[in-house]
C-alpha positions as CSV (number, residue, x, y, z in Angstrom):
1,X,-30.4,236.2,228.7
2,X,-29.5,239.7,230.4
3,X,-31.9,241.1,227.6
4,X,-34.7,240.0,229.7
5,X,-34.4,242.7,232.5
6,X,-36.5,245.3,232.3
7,X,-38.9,242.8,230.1
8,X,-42.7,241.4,231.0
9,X,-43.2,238.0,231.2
10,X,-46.9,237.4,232.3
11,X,-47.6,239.1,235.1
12,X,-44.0,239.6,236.1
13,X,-41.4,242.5,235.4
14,X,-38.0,240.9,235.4
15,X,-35.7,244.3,237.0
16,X,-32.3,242.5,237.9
17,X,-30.4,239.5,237.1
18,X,-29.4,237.3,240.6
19,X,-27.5,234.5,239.1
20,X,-27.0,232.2,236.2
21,X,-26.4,228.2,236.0
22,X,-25.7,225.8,233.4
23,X,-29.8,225.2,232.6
24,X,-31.3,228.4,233.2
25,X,-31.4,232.4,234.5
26,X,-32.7,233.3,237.6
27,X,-33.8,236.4,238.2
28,X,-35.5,239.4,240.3
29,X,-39.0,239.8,239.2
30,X,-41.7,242.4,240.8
31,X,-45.6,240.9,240.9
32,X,-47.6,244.5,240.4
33,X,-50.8,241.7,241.1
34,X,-49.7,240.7,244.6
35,X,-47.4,243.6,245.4
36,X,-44.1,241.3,246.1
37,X,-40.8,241.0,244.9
38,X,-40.3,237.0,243.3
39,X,-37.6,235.1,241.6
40,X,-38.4,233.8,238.4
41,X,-36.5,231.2,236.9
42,X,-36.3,230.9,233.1
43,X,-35.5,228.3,230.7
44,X,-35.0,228.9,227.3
45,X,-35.9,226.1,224.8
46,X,-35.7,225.7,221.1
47,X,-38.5,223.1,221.5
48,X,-41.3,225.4,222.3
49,X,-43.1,223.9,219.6
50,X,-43.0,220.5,220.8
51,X,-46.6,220.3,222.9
52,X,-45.2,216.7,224.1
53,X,-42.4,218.7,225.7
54,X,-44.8,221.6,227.3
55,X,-47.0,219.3,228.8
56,X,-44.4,217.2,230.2
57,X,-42.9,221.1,231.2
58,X,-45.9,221.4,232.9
59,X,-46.6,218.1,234.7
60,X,-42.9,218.0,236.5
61,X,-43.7,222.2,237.3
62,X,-46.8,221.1,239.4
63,X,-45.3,218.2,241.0
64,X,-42.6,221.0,242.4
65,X,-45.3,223.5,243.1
66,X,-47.5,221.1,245.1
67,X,-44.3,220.6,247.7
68,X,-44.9,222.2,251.0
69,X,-42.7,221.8,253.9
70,X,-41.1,224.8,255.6
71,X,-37.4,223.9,254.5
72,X,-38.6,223.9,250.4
73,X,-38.5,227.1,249.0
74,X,-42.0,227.9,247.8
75,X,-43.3,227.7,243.9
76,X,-46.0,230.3,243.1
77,X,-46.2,230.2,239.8
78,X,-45.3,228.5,236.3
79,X,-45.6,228.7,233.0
80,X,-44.5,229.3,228.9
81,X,-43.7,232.5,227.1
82,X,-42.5,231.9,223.1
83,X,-39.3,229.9,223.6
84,X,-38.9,231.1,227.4
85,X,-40.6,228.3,230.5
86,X,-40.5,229.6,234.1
87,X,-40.7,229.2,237.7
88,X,-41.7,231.9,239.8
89,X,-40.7,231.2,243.3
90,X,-40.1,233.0,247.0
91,X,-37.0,235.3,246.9
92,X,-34.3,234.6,248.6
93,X,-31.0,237.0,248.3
94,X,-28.5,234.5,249.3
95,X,-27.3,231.0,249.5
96,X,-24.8,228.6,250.9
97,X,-22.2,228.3,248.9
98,X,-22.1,232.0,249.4
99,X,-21.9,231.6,252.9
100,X,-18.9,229.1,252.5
101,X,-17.3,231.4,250.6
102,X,-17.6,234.4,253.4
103,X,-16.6,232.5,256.2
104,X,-13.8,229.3,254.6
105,X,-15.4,226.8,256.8
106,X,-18.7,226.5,258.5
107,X,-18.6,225.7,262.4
108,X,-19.5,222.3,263.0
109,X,-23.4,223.8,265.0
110,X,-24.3,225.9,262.6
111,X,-23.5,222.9,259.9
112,X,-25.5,220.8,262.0
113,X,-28.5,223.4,261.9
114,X,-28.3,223.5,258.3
115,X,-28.0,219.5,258.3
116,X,-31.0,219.4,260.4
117,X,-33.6,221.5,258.4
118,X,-32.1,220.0,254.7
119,X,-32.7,216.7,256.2
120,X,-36.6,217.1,256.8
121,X,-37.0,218.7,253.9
122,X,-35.2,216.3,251.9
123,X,-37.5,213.3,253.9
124,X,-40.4,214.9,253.0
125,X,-39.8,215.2,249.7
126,X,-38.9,211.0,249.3
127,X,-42.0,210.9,250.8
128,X,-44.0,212.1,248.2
129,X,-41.5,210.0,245.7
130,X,-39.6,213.7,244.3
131,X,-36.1,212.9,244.1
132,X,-33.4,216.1,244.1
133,X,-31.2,215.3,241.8
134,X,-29.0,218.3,241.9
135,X,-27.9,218.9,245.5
136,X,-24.9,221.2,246.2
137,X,-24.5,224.6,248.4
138,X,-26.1,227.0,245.4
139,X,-29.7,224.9,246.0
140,X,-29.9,226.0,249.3
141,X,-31.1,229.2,249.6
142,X,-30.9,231.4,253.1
143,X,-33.3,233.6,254.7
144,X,-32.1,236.6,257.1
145,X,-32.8,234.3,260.3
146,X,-30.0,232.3,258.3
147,X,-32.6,229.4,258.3
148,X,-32.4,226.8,255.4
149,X,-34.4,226.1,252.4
150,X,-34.0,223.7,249.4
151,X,-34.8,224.9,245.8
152,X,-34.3,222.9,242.3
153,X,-36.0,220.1,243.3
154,X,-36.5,218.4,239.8
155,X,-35.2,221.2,237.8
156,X,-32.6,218.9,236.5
157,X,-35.5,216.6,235.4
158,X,-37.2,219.2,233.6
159,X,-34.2,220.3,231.6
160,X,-33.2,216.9,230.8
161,X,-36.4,216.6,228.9
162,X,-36.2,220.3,227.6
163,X,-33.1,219.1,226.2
164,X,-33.5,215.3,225.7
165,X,-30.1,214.7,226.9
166,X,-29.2,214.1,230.5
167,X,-25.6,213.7,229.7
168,X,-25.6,217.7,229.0
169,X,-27.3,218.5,232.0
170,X,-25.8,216.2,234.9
171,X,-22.1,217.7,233.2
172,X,-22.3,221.2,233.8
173,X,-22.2,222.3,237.7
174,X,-23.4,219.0,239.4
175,X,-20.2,216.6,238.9
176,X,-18.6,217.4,242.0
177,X,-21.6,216.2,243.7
178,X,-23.1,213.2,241.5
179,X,-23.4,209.9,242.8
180,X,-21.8,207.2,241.2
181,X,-25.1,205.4,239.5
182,X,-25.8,209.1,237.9
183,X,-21.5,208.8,236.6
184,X,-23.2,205.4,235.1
185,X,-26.2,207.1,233.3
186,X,-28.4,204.5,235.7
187,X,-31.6,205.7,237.2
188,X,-31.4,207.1,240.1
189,X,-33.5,207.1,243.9
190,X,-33.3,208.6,247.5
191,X,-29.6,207.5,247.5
192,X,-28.5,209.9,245.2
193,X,-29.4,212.4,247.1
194,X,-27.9,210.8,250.6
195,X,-24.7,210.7,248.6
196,X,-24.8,214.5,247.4
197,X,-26.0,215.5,250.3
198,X,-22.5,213.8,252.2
199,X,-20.3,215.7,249.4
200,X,-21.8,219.1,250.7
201,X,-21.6,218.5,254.1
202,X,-18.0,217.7,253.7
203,X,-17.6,221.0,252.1
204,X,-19.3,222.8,254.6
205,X,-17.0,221.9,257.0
206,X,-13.7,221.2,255.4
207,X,-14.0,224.3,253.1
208,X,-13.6,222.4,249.6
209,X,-14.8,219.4,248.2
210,X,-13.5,215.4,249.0
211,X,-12.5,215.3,245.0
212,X,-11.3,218.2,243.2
213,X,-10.8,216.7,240.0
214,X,-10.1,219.6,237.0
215,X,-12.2,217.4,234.4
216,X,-15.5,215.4,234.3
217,X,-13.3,212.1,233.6
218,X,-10.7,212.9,236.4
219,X,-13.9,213.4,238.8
220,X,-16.1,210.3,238.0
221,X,-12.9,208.1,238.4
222,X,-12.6,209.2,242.4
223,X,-16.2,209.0,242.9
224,X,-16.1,205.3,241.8
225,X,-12.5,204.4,242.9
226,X,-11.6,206.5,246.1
227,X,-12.6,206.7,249.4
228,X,-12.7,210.7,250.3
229,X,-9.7,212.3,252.5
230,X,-10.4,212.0,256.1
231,X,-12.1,215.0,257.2
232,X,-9.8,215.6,260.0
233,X,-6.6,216.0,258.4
234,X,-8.2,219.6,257.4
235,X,-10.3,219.8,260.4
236,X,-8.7,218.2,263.3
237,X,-11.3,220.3,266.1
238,X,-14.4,218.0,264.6
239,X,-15.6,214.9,266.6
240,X,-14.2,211.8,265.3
241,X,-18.0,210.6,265.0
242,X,-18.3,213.5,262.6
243,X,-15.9,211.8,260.3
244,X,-16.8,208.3,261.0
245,X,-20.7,209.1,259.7
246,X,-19.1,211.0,256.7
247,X,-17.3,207.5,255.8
248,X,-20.3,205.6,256.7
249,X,-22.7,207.8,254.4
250,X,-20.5,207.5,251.2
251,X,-20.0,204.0,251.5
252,X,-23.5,203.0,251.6
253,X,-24.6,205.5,249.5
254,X,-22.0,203.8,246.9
């Protein structure tokens, strides 16, 4: 959708492209209105007809939007434009995957920093009964401070409805992650996100994921069959507590 930049939708002008995932486009948006740089994300849908489909577009949109905490990146805005939805959300010019990448491995206190914020925001958010779904490093956008903040919530909801089939949508980008009930196409609850939430810490600090499988098949069969590699044999300078909670988490979370 890189024919978008430079394009109006409502009261945004889209002006640059800041990355692109298996649902949607996200990009760097200026609000004339407000005076602000925003990122607006945009799904495109082939059911833009459907009103069932908008309105259910719309209910999911407000529930995100209504989430404050400090740690949950903020939702201004939402709506529909001919086949296009969006988000329009606080910018944010990095995230943590992208900090893995720069630095291999994450020291164990700034991990636990990271852990600490994700972890409020994450309790808040089973509070008011809004379940992730999708949590991995590229949700969790930075700040300059290098503070914390979770984004996506329930955007994996939305397009499994945009595209009635949550088989598409849980397969491209999330596998790594996905806890075994969402490998059985059961519902899913707070647990799902404890249990993504263990794989990413685990790649925080090891540098690469417990399983590494190169296909969907090979990667659902170690989530339900294997134990992951103690994280010690990569990072022998953590605590052994560190890697006792790590086999604690995914075993209950299982």
């Amino acid at each position: 959708m890189d024919d978008l930049i430079e394009r109006q939708i409502g009261q945004y002008k889209i002006t640059a492209r800041l990355g692109k995932g298996g649902m949607a486009t996200v990009y760097w948006a200026y609000q004339p209105s407000m005076g602000r740089d925003v990122a607006i994300k945009v799904i495109k849908t082939d059911l833009s007809n459907d009103t069932r489909i908008i309105e259910r577009f719309n209910q999911e949109a407000q529930i995100i939007a209504n989430l404050q905490h400090p740690h949950i990146l903020r939702v201004f805005d939402f709506g529909t434009e001919g086949d296009l939805l969006y988000l329009v959300m606080e910018l944010k010019k990095r995230n943590l995957a992208e900090r893995l990448k720069e630095k291999g491995q994450l020291p164990a206190e700034e991990v636990a920093r990271y852990l600490g914020q994700i972890c409020a925001a994450l309790d808040y958010a089973h509070s008011e009964n809004v379940i992730h779904r999708d949590l991995k490093p590229q949700n969790v956008l930075l700040d300059e401070q290098n503070n914390a903040f979770l984004s996506d919530f329930g955007i994996a909801r939305l397009a499994s409805e945009l595209t009635r089939t949550t088989t598409i949508i849980t397969m491209v980008g999330t596998s790594a992650h996905m806890a075994p009930e969402q490998w059985y196409g059961r519902g899913v609850d707070a647990r799902a996100d404890v249990y993504a939430l263990a794989m990413m810490i685990y790649e925080l600090l090891a540098g690469d994921l417990p399983f590494t499988g190169d296909t969907p098949p090979a990667l659902m069969y170690q989530h339900l069959n294997e134990p992951p590699p103690p994280i010690r044999r990569v990072r022998p300078d953590l605590p052994e507590k560190v890697e006792a909670v790590l086999q604690k988490g995914d075993g209950e979370a299982r």
